[in-house]
C-alpha positions, 0 to 999 in steps of 0.5 A: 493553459492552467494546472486546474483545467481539464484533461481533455484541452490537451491535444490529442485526449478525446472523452474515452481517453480522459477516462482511462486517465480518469481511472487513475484519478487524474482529471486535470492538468495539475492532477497529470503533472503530479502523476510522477513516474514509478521507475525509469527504463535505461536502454542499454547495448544489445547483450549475447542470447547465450549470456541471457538469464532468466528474469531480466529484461535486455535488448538483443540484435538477431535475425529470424531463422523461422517462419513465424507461427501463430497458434491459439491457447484458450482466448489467446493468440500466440505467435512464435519464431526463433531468432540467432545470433553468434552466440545462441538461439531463443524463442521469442512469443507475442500474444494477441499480436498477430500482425507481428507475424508479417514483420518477421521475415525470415532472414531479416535482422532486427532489435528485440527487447523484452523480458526473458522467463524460462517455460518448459525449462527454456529461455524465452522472450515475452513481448518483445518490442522490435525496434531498428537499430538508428531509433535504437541508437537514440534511446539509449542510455536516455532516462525513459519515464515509467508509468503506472498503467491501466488498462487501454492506456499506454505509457506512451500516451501518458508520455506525450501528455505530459511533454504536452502539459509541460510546454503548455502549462503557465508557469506558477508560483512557487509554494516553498518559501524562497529562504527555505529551498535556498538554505536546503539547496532545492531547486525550483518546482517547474524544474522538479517537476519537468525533471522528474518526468523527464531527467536528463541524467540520473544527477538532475533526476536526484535533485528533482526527486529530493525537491519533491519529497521535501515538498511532500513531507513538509505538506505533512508536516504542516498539518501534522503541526497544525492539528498538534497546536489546536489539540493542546488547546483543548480540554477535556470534554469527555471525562471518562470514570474507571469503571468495574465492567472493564475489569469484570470484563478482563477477569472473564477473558479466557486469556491474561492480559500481558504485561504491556497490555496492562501498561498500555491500559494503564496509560489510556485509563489516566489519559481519560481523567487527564486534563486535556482530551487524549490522543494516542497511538497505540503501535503493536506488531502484529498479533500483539492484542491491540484489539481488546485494549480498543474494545476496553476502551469503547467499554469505559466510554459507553459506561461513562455516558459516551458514544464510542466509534471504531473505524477500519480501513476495510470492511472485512476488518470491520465486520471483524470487529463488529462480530468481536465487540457483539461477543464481548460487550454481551450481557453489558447493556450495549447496543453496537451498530455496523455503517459500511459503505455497502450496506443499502440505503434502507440499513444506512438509514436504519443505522444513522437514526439508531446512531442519532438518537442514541441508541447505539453507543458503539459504532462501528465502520469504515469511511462511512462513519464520518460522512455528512450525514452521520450525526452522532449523539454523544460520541466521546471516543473516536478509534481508528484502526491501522492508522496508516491507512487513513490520513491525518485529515481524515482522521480529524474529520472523523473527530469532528463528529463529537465535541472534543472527542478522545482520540486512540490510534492502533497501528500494526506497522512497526516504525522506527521510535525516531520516525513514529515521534516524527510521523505521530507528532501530534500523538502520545505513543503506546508501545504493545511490545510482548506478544501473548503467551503460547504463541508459536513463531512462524517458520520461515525460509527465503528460496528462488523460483526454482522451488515453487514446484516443491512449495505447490506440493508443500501447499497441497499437504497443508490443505489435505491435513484441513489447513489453508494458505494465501499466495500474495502477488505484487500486481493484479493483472499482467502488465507490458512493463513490468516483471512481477507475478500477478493475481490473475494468471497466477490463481490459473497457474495454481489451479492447474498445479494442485487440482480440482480438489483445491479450491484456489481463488483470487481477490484484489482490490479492483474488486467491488467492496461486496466481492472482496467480502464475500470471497474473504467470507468464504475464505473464512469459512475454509470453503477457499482452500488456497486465496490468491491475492494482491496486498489487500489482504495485509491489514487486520484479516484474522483466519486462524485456520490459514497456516501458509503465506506464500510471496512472490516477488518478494523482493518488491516489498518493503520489509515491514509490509512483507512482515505484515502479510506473514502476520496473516498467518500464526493466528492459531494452534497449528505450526505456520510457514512464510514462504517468501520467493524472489526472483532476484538473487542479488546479494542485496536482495538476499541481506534483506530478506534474510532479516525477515528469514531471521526475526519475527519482531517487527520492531527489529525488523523496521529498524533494519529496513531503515538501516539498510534503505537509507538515504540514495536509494531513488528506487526504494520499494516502496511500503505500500499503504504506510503513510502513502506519500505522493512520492516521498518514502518513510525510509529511503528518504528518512534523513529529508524527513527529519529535515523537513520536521526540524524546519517545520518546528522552526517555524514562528507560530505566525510563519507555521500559520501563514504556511497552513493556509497558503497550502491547504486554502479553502479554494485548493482543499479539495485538489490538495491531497493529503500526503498521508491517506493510502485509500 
């Protein structure tokens, strides 16, 4: 069996479950064996029921001391029955699980495990897995994969599969120089990867983990080193003047520019009548006025005989800016044009020949602005938004469209100076460090999950007073294996909490494109009071009206993506609030989010999560959408990354060149993914 042959020649996976795996994007066997773990389960003794606390997930060993009951709740059945031991008693519930209620005799002794809530001011035990106690006795302690799921698949099933792939699959050769895993002590590929599904200690799983973060970054970092090199060859193309619109234009702004703002500019103004074509990364916190230095430039190029286009990782955001560049560029002879994934084949259409033929000379869009078929007139700047939500081959894919193109990246994710020369090696950096005047800071506070009650009643006073809010929850739907808040019972859970005169609605990234929009449309236009949400919302949304951030679960987040979703809020005159819930009172946690309850300078707020994280830390929470690496993580694994880059800048040019064309061959390109997308 090779990596590159289907899911379905494993045994036991038919056409309905190679689709369920299909959803999560694995198709082959390669694609499955790199479909790592997201956490570990350890099976630990049976705890007491009276030592149980809320949150956690234990094992128990009771007997039922009831008949078990199902009754029904809405489309739900709900089966109950209490259980003791010397200690105490709990309530354990299964839902849709009736069959459950023939195993459960009254008297009988077994092992529960399960996560325990409390619900009408009792402990409870949600969707215990009932085991006996010698198929007990084996897990534990025994490292137990954990996988991301969909729904219809089982993390069991993508268990099997994998033992399946790995006792199948022929050996392959190995990717990583052999003087190079010898001189960081790495071991093989084949043992990292059966490791990290399968570890058989927490040793072997550090070991496993570190071969494949290396391997990850320096997959990175060869592109990165790649494009750097063919980017200094170039010269510039696309001469672009100083003109005197983008002052007229700045003059008749009805705010002043700042001090950084105006440096920055300066700096992108040179970059233009350089030499050499520009590539630069403008990072600015949240709210720091990247836009408009965008807008400035777009502005230059279309003055100097230029296309410029603009790309967003969403189509909110797009249209964002598509409705922002409409209002500045009026009166200035400008044409701006909007391509989006969604749009109908006749506004495509419409869109490319206006784009072709040169009428329009700002573009603006998502993805869709470097497909195949979009063919561009004179495009002499290309712009993209939130870069960390594209990666580095997309991006030159983007750029490609032009002859030579200046390239200007916005990023509103404050990274640490020594990983953004690293991450952004092929970039000069832009820093937007003061934030506009008059702009009010966030009010914060860090609290249990005990004060919900009181942040509802909190909530329903700003929405009564014609202000909104957004409740961000980790995960979309409830899963079996994991211990998070997520966006749909929640959203049920709050309408009932405020009333009917709230209007509370959800969005989350399963949704189709057209429904995200419209519901962030509505949000925008105040007719959702109150938007359930998962992250999609972090990047570049700009309801000045929205005054609260509520997180749950905020100690799954990593600092500077919850200092992102706060940024969602104090985008207008009103006083506005973060309201970050964790479930965890761990004095760890607490250190942690203390620092967001502190500060609201990214920068700052970056350099602490690294500090924090640091090396060792297998678990890390992950900075979901920054630089989504396959399994490598900016922070928690900072030191290999600067390892990797020191290698990699080592490198004889020939070496470097070799290197990129073994790991990115045209007849692998297409399975190799880029470790820096996160669409």
């Amino acid at each position: 069996m090779r990596r590159t042959d289907g899911i379905m020649c494993l045994k036991g996976i038919g056409e309905k479950t190679a689709k369920l795996f299909q959803k999560l994007n694995i198709f082959t066997v390669g694609d499955l064996l790199a479909y790592y773990p997201r956490n570990y389960e350890t099976y630990e003794l049976p705890k007491p029921i009276g030592s149980l606390r809320e949150g956690e997930t234990v094992t128990i060993e009771a007997s039922v001391i009831n008949s078990a009951d199902v009754t029904r709740h809405r489309n739900l059945q709900v089966l109950t029955c209490i259980v003791r031991d010397p200690s105490g008693s709990i309530k354990l519930t299964w839902y849709n699980q009736p069959y459950m209620k023939n195993r459960l005799t009254m008297g009988t002794r077994h092992l529960f495990r399960g996560r325990v809530v409390r619900k009408n001011g009792v402990l409870v035990m949600e969707q215990p897995k009932k085991y006996k106690r010698e198929e007990y006795q084996r897990l534990i302690r025994v490292l137990q994969p954990v996988y991301s799921l969909t729904e219809g698949l089982h993390n069991g099933t993508i268990s099997k599969a994998v033992a399946l792939a790995l006792a199948e699959c022929e050996k392959e050769a190995e990717m990583l120089p052999a003087k190079i895993a010898k001189e960081h002590e790495l071991i093989s590929h084949r043992s990292a990867i059966e490791e990290i599904h399968f570890p058989k200690s927490m040793e072997t799983l550090t070991e496993a983990r570190r071969r494949l973060v290396f391997e990850d970054f320096f997959r990175f970092m060869l592109l990165l080193s790649h494009y750097k090199e063919q980017k200094e060859k170039e010269k510039n193309s696309c001469p672009i003047r100083r003109t005197e619109e983008c002052e007229q234009l700045i003059s008749g702004l009805p705010y002043e520019l700042t001090g950084a703002q105006r440096r920055v500019w300066e700096e992108i103004k040179a970059d233009f009548s350089g030499k050499g074509t520009m590539a630069r990364l403008i990072q600015g916190d949240v709210g720091s006025g990247k836009t408009i230095l965008a807008m400035l430039a777009m502005l230059a190029a279309v003055k100097s005989g230029y296309q410029a286009a603009l790309m967003a990782p969403t189509e909110v955001l797009a249209r964002q800016h598509m409705a922002e560049a409409v209002s500045l560029f009026a009166g200035h002879g400008i044409t701006c044009v909007l391509l989006t994934g969604s749009m109908t084949a006749a506004q495509k259409r419409e869109a490319r020949e206006k784009i072709s033929s040169g009428e329009a000379n700002v573009i603006i869009g998502t993805q869709a602005l470097f497909q195949e078929k979009v063919a561009y007139h004179s495009l002499g700047l290309v712009i993209t938004d939130e870069q960390h939500r594209f990666g580095v081959r997309q991006r030159e894919m983007f750029s490609e469209k032009g002859e030579h193109p200046h390239i200007l990246v916005m990023s509103a994710t404050p990274i640490p100076r020594t990983l953004a020369i690293i991450l952004y090696g092929d970039l000069d950096i832009s820093v937007v460090d003061e934030l506009p005047k008059g702009r009010k800071p966030i009010k914060n506070c860090v609290v249990g999950t005990g004060y919900r009650e009181t942040a509802y009643r909190f909530i329903k006073k700003q929405v009564a007073s014609g202000r909104q809010a957004y409740v961000i929850c980790a995960m979309v739907e409830e899963s079996e294996t994991t211990e998070a808040e997520n966006v749909l019972d929640y959203t049920e859970r709050l309408r009932e909490a405020l009333g009917r005169e709230v209007c509370v609605d959800y969005l989350h990234g399963k949704l189709s494109a057209k429904e995200k929009t419209e519901r962030m449309n509505r949000f925008a236009a105040g007719e959702i009071q109150v938007l359930v949400s998962t992250t999609v919302i972090e990047v570049g949304v700009n309801v000045p009206n929205a005054t609260v951030m509520m997180i749950e679960n905020a100690e799954r987040f990593g600092l500077a993506q919850l200092h992102q979703l706060r940024g969602r809020v104090g985008r207008g005159d009103a006083e506005s609030y973060c309201i970050m819930v964790s479930s965890s009172d761990a004095p760890e946690t607490m250190e942690r989010l203390q620092i967001l309850n502190q500060s609201n300078d990214g920068f700052y707020i970056a350099g602490e999560d690294l500090r924090l994280r640091g090396p060792g830390d297998l678990f890390g929470i992950r900075q979901s959408g920054e630089f989504e690496f396959a399994i490598g993580d900016i922070y928690t694994d900072a030191k290999v990354l600067k390892e990797v880059s020191e290698t990699v800048n080592a490198l004889s040019g020939k070496e470097a060149e070799q290197l990129y064309r073994l790991w990115f061959r045209e007849d692998v390109a297409g399975r190799i993914q880029d470790m820096a997308e996160s669409i």
